[in-house]
LOSE-466028 format. One record per residue (C-alpha): residue number from 0; x, y, z. Coordinates in Angstrom, 3 decimals, m for minus. Each point is the difference from the previous one (the first is absolute). Layout:
+-----+----------+----------+----------+
: pos :        X :        Y :        Z :
+-----+----------+----------+----------+
: NUM :        X :        Y :        Z :
...
+-----+----------+----------+----------+
***
This chain:
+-----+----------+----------+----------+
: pos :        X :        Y :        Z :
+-----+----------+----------+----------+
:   0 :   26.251 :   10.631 :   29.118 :
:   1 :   m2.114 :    1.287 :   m2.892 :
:   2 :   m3.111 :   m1.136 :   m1.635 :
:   3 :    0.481 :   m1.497 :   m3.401 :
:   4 :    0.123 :    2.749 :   m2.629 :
:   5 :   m2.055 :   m0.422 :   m2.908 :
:   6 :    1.653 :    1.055 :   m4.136 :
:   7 :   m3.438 :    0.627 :   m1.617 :
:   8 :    2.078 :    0.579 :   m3.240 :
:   9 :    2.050 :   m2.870 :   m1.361 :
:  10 :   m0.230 :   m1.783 :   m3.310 :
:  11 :    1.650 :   m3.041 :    1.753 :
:  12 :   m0.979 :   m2.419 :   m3.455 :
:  13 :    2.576 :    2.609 :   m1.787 :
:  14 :    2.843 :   m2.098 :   m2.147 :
:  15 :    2.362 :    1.851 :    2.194 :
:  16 :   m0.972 :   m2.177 :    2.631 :
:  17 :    0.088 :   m3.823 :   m1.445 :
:  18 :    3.607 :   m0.812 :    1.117 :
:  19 :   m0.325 :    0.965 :    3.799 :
:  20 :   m3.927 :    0.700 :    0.526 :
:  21 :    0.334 :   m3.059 :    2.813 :
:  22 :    3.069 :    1.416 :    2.039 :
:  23 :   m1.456 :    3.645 :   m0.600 :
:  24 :   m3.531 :   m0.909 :    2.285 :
:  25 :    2.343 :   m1.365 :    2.744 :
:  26 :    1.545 :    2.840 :   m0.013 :
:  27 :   m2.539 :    2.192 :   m0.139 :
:  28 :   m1.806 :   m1.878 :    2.976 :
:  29 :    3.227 :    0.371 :    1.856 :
:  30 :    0.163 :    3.649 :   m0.163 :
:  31 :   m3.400 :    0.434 :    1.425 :
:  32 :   m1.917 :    0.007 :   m3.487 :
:  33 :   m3.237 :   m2.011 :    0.851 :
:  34 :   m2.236 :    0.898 :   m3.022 :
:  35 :    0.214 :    1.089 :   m3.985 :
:  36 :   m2.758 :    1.555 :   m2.592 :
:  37 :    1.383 :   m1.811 :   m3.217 :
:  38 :   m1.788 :    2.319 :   m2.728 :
:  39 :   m0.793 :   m0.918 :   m3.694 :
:  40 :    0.965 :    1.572 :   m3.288 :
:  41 :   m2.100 :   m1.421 :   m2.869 :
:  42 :   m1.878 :   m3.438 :   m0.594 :
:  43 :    2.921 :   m2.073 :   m0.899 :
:  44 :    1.428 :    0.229 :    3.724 :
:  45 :   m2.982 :   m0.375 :    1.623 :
:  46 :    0.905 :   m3.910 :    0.529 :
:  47 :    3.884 :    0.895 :    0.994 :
:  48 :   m1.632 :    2.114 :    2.990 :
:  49 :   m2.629 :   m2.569 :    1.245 :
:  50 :    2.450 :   m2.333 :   m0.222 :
:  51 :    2.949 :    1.829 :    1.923 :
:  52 :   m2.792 :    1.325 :    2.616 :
:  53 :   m0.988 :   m4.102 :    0.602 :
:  54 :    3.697 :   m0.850 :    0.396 :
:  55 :    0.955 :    2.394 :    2.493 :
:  56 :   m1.753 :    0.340 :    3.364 :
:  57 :   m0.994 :    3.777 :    0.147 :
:  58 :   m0.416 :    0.985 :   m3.526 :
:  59 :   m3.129 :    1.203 :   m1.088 :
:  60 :   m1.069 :    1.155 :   m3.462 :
:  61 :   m1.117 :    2.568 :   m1.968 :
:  62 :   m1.504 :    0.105 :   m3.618 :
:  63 :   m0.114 :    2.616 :   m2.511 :
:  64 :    1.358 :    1.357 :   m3.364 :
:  65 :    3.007 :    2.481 :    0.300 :
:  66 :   m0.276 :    3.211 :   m1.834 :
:  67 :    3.675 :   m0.998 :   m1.541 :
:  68 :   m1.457 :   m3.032 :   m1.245 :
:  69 :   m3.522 :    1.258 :   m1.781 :
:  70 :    1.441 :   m0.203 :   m3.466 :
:  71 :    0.441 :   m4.000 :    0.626 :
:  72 :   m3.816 :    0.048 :    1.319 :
:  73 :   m3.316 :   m1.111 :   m1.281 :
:  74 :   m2.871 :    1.155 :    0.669 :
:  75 :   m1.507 :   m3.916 :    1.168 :
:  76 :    3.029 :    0.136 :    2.706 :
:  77 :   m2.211 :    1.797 :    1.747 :
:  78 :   m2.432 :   m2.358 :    0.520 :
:  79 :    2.986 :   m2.479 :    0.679 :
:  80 :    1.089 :    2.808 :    2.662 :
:  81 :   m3.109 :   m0.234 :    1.628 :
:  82 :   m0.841 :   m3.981 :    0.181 :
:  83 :    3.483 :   m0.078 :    1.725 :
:  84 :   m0.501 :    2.555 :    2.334 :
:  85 :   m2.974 :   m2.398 :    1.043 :
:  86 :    1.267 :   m2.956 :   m0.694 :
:  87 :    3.485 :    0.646 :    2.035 :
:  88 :    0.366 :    1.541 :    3.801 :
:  89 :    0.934 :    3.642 :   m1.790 :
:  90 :    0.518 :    2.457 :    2.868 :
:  91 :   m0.229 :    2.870 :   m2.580 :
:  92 :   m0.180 :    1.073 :   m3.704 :
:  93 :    3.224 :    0.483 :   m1.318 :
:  94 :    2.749 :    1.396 :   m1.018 :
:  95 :   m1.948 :    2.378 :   m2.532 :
:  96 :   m0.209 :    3.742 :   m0.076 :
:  97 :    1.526 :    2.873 :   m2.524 :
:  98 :    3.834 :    0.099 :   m1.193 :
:  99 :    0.751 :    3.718 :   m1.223 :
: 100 :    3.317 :   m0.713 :   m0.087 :
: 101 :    0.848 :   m2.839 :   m2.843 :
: 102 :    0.434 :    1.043 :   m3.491 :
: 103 :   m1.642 :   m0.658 :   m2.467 :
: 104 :   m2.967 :   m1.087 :    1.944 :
: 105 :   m3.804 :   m0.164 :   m1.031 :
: 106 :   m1.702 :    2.440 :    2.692 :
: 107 :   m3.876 :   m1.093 :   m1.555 :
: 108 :    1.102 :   m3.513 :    0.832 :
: 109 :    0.774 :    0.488 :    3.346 :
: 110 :   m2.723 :    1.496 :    1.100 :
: 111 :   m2.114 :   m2.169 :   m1.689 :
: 112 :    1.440 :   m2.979 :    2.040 :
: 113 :    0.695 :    2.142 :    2.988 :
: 114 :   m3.660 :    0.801 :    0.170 :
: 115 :   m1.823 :   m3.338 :   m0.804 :
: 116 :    2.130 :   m1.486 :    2.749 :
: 117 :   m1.222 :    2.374 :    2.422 :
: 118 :   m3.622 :   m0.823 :   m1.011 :
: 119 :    0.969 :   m3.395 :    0.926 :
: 120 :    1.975 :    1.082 :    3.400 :
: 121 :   m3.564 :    1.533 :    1.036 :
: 122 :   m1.920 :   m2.985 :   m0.925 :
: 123 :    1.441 :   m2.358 :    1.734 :
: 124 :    0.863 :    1.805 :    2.968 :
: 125 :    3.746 :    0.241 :   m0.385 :
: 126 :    2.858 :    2.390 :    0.603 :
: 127 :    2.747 :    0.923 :   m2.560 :
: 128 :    3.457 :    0.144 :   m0.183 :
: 129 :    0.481 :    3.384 :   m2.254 :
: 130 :    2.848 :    0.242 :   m2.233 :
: 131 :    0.735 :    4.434 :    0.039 :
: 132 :    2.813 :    0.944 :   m1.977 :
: 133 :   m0.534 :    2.938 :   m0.957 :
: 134 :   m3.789 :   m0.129 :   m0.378 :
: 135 :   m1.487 :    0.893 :    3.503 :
: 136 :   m2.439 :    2.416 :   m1.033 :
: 137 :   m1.394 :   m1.992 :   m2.492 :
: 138 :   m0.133 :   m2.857 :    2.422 :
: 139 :   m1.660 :    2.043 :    2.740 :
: 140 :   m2.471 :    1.346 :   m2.783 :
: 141 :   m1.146 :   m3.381 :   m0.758 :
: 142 :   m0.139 :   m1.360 :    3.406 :
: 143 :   m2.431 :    2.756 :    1.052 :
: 144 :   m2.450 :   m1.114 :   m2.727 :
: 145 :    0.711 :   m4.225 :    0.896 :
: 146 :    0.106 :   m0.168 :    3.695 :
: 147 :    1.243 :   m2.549 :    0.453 :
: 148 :    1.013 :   m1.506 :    3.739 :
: 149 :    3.293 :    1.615 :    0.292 :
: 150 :    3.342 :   m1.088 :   m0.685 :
: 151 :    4.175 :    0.655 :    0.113 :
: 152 :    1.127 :    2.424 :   m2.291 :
: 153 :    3.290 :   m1.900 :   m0.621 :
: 154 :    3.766 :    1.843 :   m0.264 :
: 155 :   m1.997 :    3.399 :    0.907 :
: 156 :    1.760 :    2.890 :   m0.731 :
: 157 :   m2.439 :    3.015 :   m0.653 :
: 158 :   m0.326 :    3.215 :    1.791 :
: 159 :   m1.479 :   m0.197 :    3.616 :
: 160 :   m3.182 :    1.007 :   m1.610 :
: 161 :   m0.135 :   m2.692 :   m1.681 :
: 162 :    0.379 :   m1.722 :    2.426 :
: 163 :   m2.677 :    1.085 :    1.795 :
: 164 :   m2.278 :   m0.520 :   m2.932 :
: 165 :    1.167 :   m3.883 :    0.232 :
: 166 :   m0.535 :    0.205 :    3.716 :
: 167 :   m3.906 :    1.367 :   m0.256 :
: 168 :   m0.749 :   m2.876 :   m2.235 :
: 169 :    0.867 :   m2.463 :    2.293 :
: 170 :    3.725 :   m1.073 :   m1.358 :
: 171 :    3.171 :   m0.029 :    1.629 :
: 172 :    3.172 :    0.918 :   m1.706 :
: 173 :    2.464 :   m2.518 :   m0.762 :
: 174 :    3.950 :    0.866 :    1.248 :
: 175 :    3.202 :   m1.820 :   m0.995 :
: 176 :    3.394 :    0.302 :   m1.460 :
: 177 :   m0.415 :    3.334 :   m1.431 :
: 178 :   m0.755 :    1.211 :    3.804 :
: 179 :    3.781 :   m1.356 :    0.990 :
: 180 :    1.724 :    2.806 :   m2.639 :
: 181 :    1.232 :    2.609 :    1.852 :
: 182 :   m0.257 :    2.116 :   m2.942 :
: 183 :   m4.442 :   m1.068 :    0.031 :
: 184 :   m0.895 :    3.180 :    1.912 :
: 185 :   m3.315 :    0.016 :   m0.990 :
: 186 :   m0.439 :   m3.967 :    0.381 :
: 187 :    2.072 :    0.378 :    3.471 :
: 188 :   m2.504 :    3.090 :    1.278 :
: 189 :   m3.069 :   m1.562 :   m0.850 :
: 190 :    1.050 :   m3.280 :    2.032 :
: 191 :    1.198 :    2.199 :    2.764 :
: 192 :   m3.516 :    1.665 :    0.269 :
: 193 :   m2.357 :   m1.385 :   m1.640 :
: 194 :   m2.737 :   m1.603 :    2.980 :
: 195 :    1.794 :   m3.388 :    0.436 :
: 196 :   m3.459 :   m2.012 :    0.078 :
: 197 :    0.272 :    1.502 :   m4.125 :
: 198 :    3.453 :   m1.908 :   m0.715 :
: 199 :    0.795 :   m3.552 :   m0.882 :
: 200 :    2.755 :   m1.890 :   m0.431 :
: 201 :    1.177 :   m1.579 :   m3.641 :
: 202 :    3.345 :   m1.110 :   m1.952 :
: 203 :   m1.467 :   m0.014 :   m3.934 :
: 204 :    2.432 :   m3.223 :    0.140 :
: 205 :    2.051 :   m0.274 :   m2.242 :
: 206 :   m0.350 :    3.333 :   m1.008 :
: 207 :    0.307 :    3.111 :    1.523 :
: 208 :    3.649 :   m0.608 :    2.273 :
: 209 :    0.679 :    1.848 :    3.552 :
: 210 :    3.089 :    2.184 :   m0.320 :
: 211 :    2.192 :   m2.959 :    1.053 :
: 212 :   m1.041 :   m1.883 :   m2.888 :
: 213 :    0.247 :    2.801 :   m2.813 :
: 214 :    0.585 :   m1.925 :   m3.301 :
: 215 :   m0.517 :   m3.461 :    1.424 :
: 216 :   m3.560 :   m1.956 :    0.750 :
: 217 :   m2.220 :    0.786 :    3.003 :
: 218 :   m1.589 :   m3.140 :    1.819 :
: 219 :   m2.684 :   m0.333 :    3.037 :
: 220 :    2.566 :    0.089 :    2.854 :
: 221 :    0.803 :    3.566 :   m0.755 :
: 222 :   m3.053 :    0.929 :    1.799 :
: 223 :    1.140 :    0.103 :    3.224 :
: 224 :    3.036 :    2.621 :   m0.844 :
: 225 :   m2.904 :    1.941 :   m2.066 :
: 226 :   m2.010 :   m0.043 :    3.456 :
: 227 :    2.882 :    0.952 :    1.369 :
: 228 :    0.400 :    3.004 :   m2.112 :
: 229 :   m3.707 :    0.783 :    0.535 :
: 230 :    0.609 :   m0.255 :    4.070 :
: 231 :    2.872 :    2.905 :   m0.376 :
: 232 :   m1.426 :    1.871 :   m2.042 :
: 233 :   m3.099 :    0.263 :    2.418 :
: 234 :    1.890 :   m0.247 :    3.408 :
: 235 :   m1.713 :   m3.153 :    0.645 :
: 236 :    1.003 :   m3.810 :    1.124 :
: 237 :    0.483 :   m2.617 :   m2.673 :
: 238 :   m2.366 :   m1.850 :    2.432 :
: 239 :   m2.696 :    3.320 :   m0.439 :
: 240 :   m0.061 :   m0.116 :   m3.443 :
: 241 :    0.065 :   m3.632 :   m0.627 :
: 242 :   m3.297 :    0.011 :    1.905 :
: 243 :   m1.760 :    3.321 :   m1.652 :
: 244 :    0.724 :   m1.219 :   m3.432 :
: 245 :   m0.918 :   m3.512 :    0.480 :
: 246 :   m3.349 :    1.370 :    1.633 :
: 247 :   m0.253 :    2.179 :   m2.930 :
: 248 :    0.348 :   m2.807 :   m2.646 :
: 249 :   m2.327 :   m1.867 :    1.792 :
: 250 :   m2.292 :    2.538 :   m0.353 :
: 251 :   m0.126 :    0.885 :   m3.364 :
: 252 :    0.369 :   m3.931 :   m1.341 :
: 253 :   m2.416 :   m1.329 :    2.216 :
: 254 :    0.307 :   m3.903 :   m1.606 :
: 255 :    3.769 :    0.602 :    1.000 :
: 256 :   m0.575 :   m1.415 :    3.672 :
: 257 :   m2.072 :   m2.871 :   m0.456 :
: 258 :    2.557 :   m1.348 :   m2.788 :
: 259 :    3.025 :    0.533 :    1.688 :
: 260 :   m0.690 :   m1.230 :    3.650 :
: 261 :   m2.721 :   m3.127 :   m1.589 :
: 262 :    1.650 :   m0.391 :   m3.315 :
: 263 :   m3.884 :   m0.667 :   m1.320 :
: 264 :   m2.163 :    1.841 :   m2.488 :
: 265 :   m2.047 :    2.842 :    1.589 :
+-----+----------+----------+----------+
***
């Protein structure tokens, strides 16, 4: 028997979702999936993921402005950001981060948003959910000056110095579907070695498929083969890792306990 496992990456309020989000959390619950971090992208879903995160026993949210949708951001959002971040049982700040990937992209904008919501992270006490595509040294640059209380550096896939940069400043690393590629090496090393207390567990549903779902959509009950992969790659039990990383998300998200064994504000 294993603990529940804990996806603190899925944008469950995703359109993806709307024909079978019901059957997909009975599912999930049936493969051992207890808890999910439903992250926001920009004002205009903030209500779809308080709303989803209400419905389904287990959910909790996150709030923030995704680097991917700055250019569709005002600058009052921010305040909006905020007043729901007290207003709503937010166990972190986010998605929001850096996107060096995307093209055309406005890089000024980013960091603009990036680092106002940080400022906000650190006021009120709040870990983020970091967004790192191909922006981690940027990222780490800023969260040396912000400080804020830690975080998940989500989909990591940097260099193991990196990682230990993440590591120092309080965050764990975030491993999913990329980890399940044979072909990952780097992705697949790191989550062989990295110190397992470092490492939680995420599917970036519906985003980001396992190798058995190339092409098609990932959901939350492809956690458990994702732990899986993480328990083989590591020489470990599922039951092992289902533990360490739901310890470790604990950990980091500290609201994450109170909401999903009470279901009440913290």
């Amino acid at each position: 028997m294993i603990s529940g496992l804990i996806d603190t990456h899925c944008h469950l309020d995703a359109a993806e979702f709307d024909a079978d989000r019901d059957a997909l959390m009975v599912e999930k619950v049936g493969v051992g999936v207890t808890a999910i971090v439903v992250p926001a992208v920009e004002r205009g879903n903030f209500g779809a993921v308080a709303s989803v995160c209400r419905d389904y026993p287990g959910c909790s949210p996150a709030y923030g402005i995704h680097p991917l949708y700055v250019e569709r951001a005002r600058p009052e959002d921010l305040d909006v950001l905020c007043a729901t971040l007290v207003r709503e049982p937010a166990v972190a700040v986010g998605e929001i981060g850096l996107d060096r990937h995307v093209e055309p992209r406005d890089d000024a904008l980013q960091e603009f948003y990036f680092v106002e919501q940080l400022k906000i992270a650190r006021e009120l006490g709040l870990p983020v959910l970091l967004h790192v595509r191909r922006a981690i040294d940027p990222i780490l640059k800023h969260l040396r000056q912000a400080r804020v209380p830690g975080g998940i550096a989500h989909a990591f896939n940097g260099s193991r110095q990196q990682a230990e940069a993440f590591i120092k400043l309080g965050f764990k690393l975030g491993f999913g579907g990329a980890m399940t590629f044979e072909g990952s090496l780097r992705i697949r090393e790191l989550a062989a070695t990295l110190p397992l207390e470092s490492i939680v567990l995420e599917t970036d549903a519906p985003d980001i498929p396992p190798a058995w779902k190339a092409g098609a959509r990932n959901t939350p009950a492809d956690l458990r083969p994702i732990a899986e992969t993480l328990a083989q790659l590591r020489s470990l039990s599922l039951a092992e890792v289902s533990a360490a990383t739901t310890a470790n998300a604990y950990a980091v998200l500290p609201r994450l306990r109170s909401l999903t064994t009470t279901g009440e504000k913290p």
